[in-house]
C-alpha positions in Angstrom: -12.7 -28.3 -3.3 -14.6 -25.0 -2.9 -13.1 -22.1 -0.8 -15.9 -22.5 1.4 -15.1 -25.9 1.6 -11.1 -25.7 2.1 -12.6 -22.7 4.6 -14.3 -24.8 7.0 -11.7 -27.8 6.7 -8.9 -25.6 7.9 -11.4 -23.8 10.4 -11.9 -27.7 11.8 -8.6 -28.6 12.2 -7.7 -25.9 13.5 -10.8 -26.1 16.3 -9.6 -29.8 17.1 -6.0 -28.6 17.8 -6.4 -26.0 20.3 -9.3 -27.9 22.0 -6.8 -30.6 22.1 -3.8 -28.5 23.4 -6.1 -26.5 25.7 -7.7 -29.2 27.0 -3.9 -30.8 28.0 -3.0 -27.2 29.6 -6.2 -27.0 31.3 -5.7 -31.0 32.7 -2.0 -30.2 33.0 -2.8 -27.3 35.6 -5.8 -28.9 37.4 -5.5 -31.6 40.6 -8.5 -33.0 39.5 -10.8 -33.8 36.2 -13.8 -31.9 37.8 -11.4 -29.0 38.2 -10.9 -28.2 34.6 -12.4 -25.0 33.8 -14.7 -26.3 30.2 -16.0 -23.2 29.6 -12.1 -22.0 29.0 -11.6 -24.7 26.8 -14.6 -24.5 25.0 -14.2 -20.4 24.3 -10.9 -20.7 23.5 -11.5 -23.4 20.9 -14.3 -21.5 19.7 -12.2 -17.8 19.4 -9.5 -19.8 17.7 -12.2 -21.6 14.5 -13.7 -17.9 14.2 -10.3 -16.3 13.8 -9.2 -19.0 11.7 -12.2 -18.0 8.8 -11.7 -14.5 9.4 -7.9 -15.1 8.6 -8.9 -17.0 5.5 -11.3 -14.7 4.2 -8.5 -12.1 4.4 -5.5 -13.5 2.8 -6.8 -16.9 0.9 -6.1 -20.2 0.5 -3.3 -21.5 -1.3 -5.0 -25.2 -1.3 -8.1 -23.1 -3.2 -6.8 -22.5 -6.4 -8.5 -20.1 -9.3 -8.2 -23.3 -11.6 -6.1 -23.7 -14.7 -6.6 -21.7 -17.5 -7.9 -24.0 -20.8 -6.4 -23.6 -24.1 -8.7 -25.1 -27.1 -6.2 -23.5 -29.5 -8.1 -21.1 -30.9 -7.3 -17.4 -30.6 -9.8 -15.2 -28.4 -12.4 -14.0 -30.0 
């Protein structure tokens, strides 16, 4: 997997958790459906996928790693 890759994976599940969780505060709190302020929901969920590739950007991935070093057994030249 690339980092861009692992990036917008973890970017994606992090987007479908809070819309999830917002989404149940957001019903939680309202009388009706209609009532449901989507807009909310939908910035929130949007804030929380941006902050999640600026956050990988800055400190990495563990899943990305550089890959393993190979050793044909010759000295380096």
């Amino acid at each position: 997997m690339s980092k861009w890759e692992a990036i917008f994976h973890r970017a994606f599940r992090t987007l479908i958790q809070v819309a999830a969780s917002s989404a149940i505060a957001a019903i939680g709190s309202a009388k009706t459906l209609g009532e449901v302020d989507w807009m909310y929901v939908a910035s929130t969920t949007a804030l929380a996928a941006i902050l999640s590739v600026l956050m990988s950007l800055s400190t990495g991935l563990p899943e990305v790693s550089p890959g393993p070093e190979i050793d044909d057994g010759h000295p380096p030249a």
